[in-house]
C-alpha positions as CSV (number, residue, x, y, z in Angstrom):
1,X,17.1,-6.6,9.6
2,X,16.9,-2.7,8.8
3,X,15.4,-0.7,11.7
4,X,14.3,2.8,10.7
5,X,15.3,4.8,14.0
6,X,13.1,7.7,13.3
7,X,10.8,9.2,10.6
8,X,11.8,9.6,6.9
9,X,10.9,11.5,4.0
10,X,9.2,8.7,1.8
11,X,9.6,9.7,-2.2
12,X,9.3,10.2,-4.7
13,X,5.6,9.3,-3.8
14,X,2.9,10.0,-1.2
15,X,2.1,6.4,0.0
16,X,-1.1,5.2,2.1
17,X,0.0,2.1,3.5
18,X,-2.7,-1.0,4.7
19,X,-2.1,-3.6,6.8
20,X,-4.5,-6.2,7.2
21,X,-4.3,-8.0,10.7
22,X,-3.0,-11.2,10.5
23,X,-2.4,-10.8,6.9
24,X,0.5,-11.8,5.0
25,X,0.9,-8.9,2.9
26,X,0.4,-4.9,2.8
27,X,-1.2,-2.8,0.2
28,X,0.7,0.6,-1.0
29,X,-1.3,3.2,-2.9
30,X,1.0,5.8,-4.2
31,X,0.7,9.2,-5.7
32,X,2.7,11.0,-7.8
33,X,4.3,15.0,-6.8
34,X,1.6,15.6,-8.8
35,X,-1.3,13.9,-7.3
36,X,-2.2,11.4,-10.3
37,X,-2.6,7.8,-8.7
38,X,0.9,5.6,-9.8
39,X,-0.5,2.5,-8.4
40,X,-0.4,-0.7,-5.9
41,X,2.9,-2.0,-4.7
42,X,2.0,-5.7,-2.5
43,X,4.4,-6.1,-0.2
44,X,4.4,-9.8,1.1
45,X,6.0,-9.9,4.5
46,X,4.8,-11.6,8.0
47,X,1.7,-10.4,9.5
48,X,2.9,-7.2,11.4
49,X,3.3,-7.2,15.1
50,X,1.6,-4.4,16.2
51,X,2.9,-2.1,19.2
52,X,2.0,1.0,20.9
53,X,5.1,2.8,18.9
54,X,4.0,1.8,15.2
55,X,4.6,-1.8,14.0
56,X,7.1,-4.5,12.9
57,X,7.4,-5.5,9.4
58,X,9.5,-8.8,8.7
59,X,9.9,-8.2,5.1
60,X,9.8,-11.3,2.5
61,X,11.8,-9.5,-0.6
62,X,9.2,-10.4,-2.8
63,X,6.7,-7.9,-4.2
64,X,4.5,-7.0,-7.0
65,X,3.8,-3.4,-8.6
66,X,0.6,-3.1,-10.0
67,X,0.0,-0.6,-12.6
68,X,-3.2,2.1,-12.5
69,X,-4.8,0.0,-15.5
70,X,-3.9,-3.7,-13.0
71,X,-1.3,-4.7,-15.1
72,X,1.6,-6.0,-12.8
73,X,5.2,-7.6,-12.8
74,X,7.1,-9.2,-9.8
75,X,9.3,-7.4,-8.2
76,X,12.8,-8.5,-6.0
77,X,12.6,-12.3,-7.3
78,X,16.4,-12.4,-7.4
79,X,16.6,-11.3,-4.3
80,X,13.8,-13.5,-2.8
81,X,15.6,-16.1,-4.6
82,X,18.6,-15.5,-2.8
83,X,17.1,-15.7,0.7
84,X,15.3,-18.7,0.2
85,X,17.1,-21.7,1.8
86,X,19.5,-18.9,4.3
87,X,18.1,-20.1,7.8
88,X,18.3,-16.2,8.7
89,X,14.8,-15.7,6.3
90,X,12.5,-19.1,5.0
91,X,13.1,-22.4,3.3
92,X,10.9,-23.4,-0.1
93,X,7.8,-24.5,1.9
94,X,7.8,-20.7,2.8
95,X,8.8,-19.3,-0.2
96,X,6.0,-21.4,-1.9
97,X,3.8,-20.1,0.4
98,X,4.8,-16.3,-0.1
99,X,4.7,-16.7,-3.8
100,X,1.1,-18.4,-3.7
101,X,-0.1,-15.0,-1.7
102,X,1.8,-13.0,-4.4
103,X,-0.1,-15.1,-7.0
104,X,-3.7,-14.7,-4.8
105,X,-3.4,-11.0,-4.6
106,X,-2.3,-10.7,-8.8
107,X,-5.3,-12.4,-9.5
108,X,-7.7,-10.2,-6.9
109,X,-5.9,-7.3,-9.1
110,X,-6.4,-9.1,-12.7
111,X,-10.5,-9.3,-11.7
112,X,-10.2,-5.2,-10.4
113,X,-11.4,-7.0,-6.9
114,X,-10.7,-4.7,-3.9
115,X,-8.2,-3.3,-2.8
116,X,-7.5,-3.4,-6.5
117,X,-11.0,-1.8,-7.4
118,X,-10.5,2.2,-7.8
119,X,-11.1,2.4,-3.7
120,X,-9.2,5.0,-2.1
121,X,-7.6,5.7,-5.6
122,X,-8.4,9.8,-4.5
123,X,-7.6,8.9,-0.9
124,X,-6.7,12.9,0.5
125,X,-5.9,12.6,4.6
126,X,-7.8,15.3,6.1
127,X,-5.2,17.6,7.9
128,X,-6.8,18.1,10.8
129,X,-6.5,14.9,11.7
130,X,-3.5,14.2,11.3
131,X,0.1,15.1,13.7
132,X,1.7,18.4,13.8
133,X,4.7,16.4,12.3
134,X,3.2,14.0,9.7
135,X,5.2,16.3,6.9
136,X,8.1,17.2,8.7
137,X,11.8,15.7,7.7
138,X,13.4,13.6,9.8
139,X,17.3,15.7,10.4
140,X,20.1,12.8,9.8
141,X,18.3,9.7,9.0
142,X,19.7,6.9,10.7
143,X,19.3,3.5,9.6
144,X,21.0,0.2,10.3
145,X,22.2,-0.7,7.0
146,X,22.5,0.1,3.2
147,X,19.2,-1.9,2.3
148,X,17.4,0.0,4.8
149,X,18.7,3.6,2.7
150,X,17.4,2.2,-0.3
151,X,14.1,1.1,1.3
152,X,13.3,4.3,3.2
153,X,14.3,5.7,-0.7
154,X,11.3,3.7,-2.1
């Protein structure tokens, strides 16, 4: 699996990322350079394992982008396709099981349910409460492989 070693530079948008304990699935609102709202990107992964040092993400390929206006298309199904059945990631039980949370969350978007409901659309971190190096980029990122470059990309 990719392993970010230290902080990145995440572009080209400014993403607030949520987390839900024990959820099977985050929820990405991104920004634009120039501050419009570009939308919701579910990622469906494993609840994270949460740590003193940040978190662990165990990714499941498949994803959804959800436009400003909740219209939405799947993203990665190739690539989910291609995992399911490998013993290294989840079998079809699984896979019908990521899909249906896919499916749960494209209809809480369809009905403009939270977190799909304008909330935190104009999220602005205050900087004062944030670390002396939340903007600063990282020197040499290192990452364990190519899929972890064009993650760290996103």
């Amino acid at each position: 699996m990719p392993t970010l070693l230290q902080p990145g530079f995440w572009q080209p948008y400014r993403t607030l990322m949520v987390m839900p304990p024990g959820a099977a699935h985050s929820i990405w609102w991104s920004w634009g350079a120039n501050g419009a709202f570009a939308g919701w990107y579910i990622n469906l992964e494993a609840p994270v394992d949460r740590w003193a040092g940040g978190v662990d993400v165990q990714d499941h390929a498949l994803d959804v982008l959800v436009a400003p206006d909740r219209s939405w298309v799947w993203k990665d199904e190739d690539e989910f396709a291609a995992q399911t059945g490998d013993p290294l990631f989840w079998d079809l039980d699984d896979a019908a099981q990521i899909r249906a949370e896919g499916e749960r969350l494209i209809a809480c978007a369809e009905r403009g349910e939270f977190p799909f409901d304008g909330t935190w659309c104009d999220f602005q971190p205050d900087p004062a409460s944030l670390p002396y190096w939340w903007d600063t980029p990282s020197r040499g990122l290192i990452v364990a492989n190519s899929t972890a470059t064009s993650i760290a990309k996103k």
